[in-house]
C-alpha positions in Angstrom: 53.0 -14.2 72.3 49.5 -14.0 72.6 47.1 -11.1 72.0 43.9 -10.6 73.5 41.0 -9.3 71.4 41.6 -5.9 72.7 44.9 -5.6 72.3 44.3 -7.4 68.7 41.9 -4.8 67.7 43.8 -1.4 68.9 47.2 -2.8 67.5 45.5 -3.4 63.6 43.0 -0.5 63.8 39.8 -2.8 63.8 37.1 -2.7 66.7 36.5 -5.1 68.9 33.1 -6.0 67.8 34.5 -7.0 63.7 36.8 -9.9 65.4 33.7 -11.0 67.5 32.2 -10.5 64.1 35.0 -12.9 62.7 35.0 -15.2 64.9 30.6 -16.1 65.0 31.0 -16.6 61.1 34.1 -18.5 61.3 36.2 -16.7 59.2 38.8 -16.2 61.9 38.5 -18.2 65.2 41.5 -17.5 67.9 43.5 -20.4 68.9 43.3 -20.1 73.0 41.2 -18.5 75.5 42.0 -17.5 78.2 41.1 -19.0 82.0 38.3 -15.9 82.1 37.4 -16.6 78.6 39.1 -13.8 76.4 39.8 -14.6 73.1 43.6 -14.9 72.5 45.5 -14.9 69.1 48.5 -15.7 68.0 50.9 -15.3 65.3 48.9 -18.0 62.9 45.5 -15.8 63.5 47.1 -12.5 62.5 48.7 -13.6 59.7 45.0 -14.9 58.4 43.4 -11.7 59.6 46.3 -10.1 56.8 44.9 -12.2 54.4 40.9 -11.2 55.5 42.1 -7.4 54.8 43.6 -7.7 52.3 41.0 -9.2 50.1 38.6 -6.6 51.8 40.4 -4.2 50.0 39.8 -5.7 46.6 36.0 -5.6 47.1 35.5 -9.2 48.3 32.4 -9.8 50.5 33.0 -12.0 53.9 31.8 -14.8 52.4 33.7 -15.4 49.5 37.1 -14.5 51.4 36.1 -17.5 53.5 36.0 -19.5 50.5 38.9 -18.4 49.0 41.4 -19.0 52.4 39.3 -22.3 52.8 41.4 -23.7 49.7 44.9 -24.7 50.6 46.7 -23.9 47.6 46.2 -20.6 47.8 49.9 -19.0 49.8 50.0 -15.8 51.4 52.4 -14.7 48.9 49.7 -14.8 46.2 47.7 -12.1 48.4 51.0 -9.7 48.9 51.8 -10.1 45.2 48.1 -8.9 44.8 48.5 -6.1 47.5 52.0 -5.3 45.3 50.3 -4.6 42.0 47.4 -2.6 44.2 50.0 -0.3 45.3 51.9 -0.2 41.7 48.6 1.2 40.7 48.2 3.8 43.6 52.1 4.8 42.2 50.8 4.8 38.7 48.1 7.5 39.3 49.9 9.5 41.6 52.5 9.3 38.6 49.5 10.7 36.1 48.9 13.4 38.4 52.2 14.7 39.2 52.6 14.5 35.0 49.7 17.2 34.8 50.9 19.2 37.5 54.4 19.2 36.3 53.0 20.4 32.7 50.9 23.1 34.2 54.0 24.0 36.0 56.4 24.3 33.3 54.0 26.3 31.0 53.6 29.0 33.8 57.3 28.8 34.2 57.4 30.2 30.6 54.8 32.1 31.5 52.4 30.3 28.7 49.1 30.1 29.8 47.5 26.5 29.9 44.5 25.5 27.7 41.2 25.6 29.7 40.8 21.7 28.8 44.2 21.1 31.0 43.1 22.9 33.7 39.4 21.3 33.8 40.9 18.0 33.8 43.7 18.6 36.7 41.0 20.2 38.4 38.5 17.1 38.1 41.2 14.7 38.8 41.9 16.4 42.2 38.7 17.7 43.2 35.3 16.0 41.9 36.3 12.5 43.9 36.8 14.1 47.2 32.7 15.2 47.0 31.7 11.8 47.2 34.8 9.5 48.3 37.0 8.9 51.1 40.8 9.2 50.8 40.6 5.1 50.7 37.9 4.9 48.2 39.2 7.6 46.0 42.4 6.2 45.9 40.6 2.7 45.0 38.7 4.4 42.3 41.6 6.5 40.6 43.3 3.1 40.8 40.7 1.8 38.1 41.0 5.2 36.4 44.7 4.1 35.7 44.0 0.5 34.2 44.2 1.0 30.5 43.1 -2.2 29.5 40.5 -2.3 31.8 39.5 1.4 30.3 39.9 0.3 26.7 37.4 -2.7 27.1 34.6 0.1 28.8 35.4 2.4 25.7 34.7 -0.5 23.3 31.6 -1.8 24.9 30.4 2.3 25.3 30.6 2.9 21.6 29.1 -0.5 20.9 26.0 1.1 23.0 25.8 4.3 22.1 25.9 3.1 17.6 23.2 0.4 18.7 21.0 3.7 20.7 21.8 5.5 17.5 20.0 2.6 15.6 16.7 2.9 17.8 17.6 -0.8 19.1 15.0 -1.4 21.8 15.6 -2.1 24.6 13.5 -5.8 24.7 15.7 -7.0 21.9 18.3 -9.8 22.1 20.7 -7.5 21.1 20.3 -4.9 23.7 20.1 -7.4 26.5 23.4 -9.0 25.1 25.2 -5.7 25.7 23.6 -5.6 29.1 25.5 -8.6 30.0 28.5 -7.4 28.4 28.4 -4.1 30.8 27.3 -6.2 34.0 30.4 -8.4 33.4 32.6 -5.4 32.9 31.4 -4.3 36.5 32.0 -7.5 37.8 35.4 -7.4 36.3 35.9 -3.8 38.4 35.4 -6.2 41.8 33.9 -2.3 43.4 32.1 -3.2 47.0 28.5 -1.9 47.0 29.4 0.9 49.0 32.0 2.1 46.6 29.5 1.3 43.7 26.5 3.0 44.9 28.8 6.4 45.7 30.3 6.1 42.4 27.1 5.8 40.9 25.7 8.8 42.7 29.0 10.6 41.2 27.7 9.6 37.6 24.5 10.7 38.0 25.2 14.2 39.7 28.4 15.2 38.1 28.0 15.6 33.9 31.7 16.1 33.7 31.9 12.2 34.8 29.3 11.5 31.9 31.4 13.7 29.8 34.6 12.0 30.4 33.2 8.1 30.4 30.9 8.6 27.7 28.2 7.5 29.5 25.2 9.9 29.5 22.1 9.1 31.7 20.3 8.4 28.4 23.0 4.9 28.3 22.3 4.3 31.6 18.6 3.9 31.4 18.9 2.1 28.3 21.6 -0.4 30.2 19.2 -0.7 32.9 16.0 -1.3 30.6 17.5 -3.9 28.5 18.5 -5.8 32.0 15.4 -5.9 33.5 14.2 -7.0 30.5 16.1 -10.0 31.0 14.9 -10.6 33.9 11.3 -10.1 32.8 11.7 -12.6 30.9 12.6 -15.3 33.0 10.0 -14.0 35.9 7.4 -14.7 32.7 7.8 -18.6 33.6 6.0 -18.5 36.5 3.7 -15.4 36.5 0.4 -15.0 34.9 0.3 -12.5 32.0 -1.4 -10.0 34.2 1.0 -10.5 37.0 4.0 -10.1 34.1 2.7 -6.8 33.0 2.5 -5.3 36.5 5.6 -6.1 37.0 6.9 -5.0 33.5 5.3 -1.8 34.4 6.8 -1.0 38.0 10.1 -3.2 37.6 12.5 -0.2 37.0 10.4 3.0 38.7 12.9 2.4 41.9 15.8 0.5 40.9 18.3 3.7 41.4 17.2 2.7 45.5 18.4 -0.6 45.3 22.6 0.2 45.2 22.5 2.6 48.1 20.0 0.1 50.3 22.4 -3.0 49.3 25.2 -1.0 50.1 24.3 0.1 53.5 23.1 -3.3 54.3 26.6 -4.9 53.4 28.4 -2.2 55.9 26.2 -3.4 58.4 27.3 -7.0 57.7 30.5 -6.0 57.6 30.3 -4.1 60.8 28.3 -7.2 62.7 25.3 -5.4 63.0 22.5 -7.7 64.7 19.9 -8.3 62.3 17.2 -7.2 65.1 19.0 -4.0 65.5 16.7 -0.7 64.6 18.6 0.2 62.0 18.9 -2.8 60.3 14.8 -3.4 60.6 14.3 -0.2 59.0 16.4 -1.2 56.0 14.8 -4.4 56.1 11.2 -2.4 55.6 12.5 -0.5 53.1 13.8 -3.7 51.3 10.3 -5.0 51.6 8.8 -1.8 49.9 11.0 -2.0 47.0 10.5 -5.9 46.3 6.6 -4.7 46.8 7.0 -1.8 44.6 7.3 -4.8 41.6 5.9 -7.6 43.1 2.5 -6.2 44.5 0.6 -6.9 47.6 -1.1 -10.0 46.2 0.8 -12.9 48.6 0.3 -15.4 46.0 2.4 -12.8 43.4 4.7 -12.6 45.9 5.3 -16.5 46.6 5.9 -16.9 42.5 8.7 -13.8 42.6 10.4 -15.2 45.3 10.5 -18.9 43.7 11.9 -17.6 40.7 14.8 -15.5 42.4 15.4 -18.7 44.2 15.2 -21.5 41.5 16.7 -19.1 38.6 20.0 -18.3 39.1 20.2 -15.7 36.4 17.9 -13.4 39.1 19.9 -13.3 41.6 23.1 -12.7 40.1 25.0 -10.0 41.3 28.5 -9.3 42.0 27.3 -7.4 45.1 24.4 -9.5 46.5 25.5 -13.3 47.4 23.5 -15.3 50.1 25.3 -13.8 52.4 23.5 -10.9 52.6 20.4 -12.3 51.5 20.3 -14.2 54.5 21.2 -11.6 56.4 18.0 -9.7 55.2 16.0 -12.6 55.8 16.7 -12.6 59.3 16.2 -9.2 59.7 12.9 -9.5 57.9 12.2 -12.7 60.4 12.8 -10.3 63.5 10.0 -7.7 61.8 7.1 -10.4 61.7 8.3 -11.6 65.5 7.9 -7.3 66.2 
C-alpha cells in the first residue's frame, strides 16, 4: 500500500510542507510517484520517518539524524529501546509526583497539616513548568528532572562554581574557563533543542524558586557566561589587532541572553521548511546581523577577521545547538537580504 503525501501527513500528524521539507534535504525521499507526480510512500519510508521522530524527540537537529540513519549498523530497535527508556522516565516522574500527592493526601487524612516546604514543592512541580512549557516539553524537562545521575553530576559541578566564586576566581583565569567547559558539556550531555533551551532559560532567569532549587543564582550564570567568552576571546586574539580585541572584550557579552531565543526560533523555522527569503526569516537574519555587529563593529575588515576565526577555529563555533546546518541556513537568508 502506498500513501500519498497527504494522506502521509494527516495519518502521523505532520503537515504536508515538513515531508516536502524531508524530502529537498534528503532525509526521507518517497519510493514512487505517482503518474501526476505525487509523492507516494510506502511501508520502508514510514518506518524511517519513525526513526526521524523519534530522534526529534531527543533533541537531535535534522542534520545529524541524517547522519546517524546514514550508518547501517544502526537497527530500529536501538531507536525503540531509546523511545522505551524515554517513556520509563515519563513513568518515573509521574511516579515522583503521585508520591507527593499521595503524602499530602495521607497527612490530611490524619488531618495533620503538611509543612509549607511540601506544599511549595508539589506546587512547583505541577505549576511553574506549565508558564513556560508545552505539555511535550514539560514532560521532556521533568524527564531530566528525574535522572539522578545526570542531577548528581550538575550538583557536583554547581558547588565546584559557587567555592571557586567564593574564592574571587576571575572569571579570565584558567580555572574558571575550565569549569565553563565542564557546564557547556553538562548541557550537551542534557541533548535540550534550542527551543526547549532558550524557554528553560527564560524559566531560570524569571522564576527565583528555579535558582533556588538548582543552586544556580544569576550571579553563577554571569560568571559561567564570562569565563566562556573569555575563551573565546582568546582565541579571537589570533587574528585581531589589540584594539580590535578590546572592542570586542568590551561588547562580547552585553547581548548574549538574545542569542538562545534568535537560535531557537531560527531552528523551528528550519525545522518547519521555512524559505530562507521568507519575511520572517529576513528579519531574524537582520537581527542576527545586529548581534554579530554588536561585537564585531562596523569596520568590514573587523568583520572579515571574526568570521575567519569562527570558520578556521572550531572551538568558536561549537555548540550543541548551532551546527552548519543552521549556519547555512542563516547564510542564505542573509544572501536573500543583500539581493533585497
Amino acid at each position: 500500500m502506498l500513501l500519498k503525501v497527504g494522506d502521509l501527513a494527516k495519518r502521523c500528524g505532520l503537515t504536508v510542507r515538513m515531508l516536502h521539507h524531508y524530502d529537498s534535504i534528503g532525509l526521507l525521499t518517497p519510493s514512487a510517484r505517482s503518474d501526476s507526480g505525487y509523492r507516494l510512500y510506502d511501508k520502508a519510508d514510514i518506518a524511517r520517518l519513525h526513526q526521524i521522530q523519534a530522534l526529534r524527540r531527543f533533541g537531535m537537529s535534522l542534520a545529524d539524524i541524517g547522519a546517524f540513519l546514514a550508518s547501517p549498523d544502526v537497527p530500529l530497535t536501538t531507536i525503540m529501546e531509546r523511545q522505551i527508556a524515554m517513556l520509563d522516565q515519563q513513568i518515573t516522574q509521574a511516579s515522583v509526583l503521585r508520591d507527593r500527592l499521595t503524602r499530602l493526601h495521607d497527612q490530611l487524612m490524619r488531618q495533620e497539616e503538611p509543612e509549607l516546604a511540601e506544599w511549595l514543592t508539589t506546587l512547583e512541580w505541577m505549576t511553574m513548568y506549565d508558564k513556560y512549557l508545552s505539555q511535550e516539553e514539560r514532560e521532556r524537562a521533568e524527564r531530566l528532572d528525574a535522572d539522578v545521575a545526570r542531577n548528581e553530576k550538575w550538583a557536583a559541578l554547581v558547588a565546584a562554581v559557587r567555592e571557586a566564586m567564593a574564592r574571587n576566581v576571575p572569571s579570565r583565569s584558567s580555572e574558571a574557563q575550565a569549569l565553563s567547559k565542564r557546564w557547556m558539556a553538562l548541557l550537551a550531555q542534557d541533548a535540550l533543542d534550542p527551543i526547549l533551551s532558550a524557554k528553560l532559560h527564560k524559566m531560570h532567569v524569571n522564576e527565583p524558586a528555579q535558582q533556588e532549587r538548582t543552586g544556580i543564582s544569576l550571579e553563577m550564570l554571569n560568571f559561567i557566561m564570562e569565563a566562556a567568552n573569555e575563551t573565546k576571546l582568546a582565541v579571537y586574539g589570533k587574528y585581531l589587532s589589540a584594539q580590535e580585541l578590546q572592542h570586542m572584550r568590551a561588547n562580547f557579552g552585553k547581548r548574549a541572553n538574545e542569542w538562545p531565543t534568535l537560535i531557537a526560533e531560527v531552528r523551528q523555522h528550519l525545522a518547519k521548511g521555512t524559505a530562507p527569503h521568507a519575511p520572517e526569516m529576513q528579519q531574524l537574519a537582520r537581527h542576527w546581523i545586529e548581534l554579530f555587529r554588536s561585537y564585531a563593529g562596523d569596520d568590514p575588515q573587523t568583520q572579515a577577521k571574526v568570521r575567519l576565526a569562527m570558520e578556521r577555529e572550531p572551538e568558536l563555533s561549537a555548540s550543541p545547538w548551532m551546527g552548519p546546518d543552521l549556519i547555512a541556513y542563516v547564510r542564505e537568508a542573509m544572501e536573500g537580504l543583500k539581493a533585497a
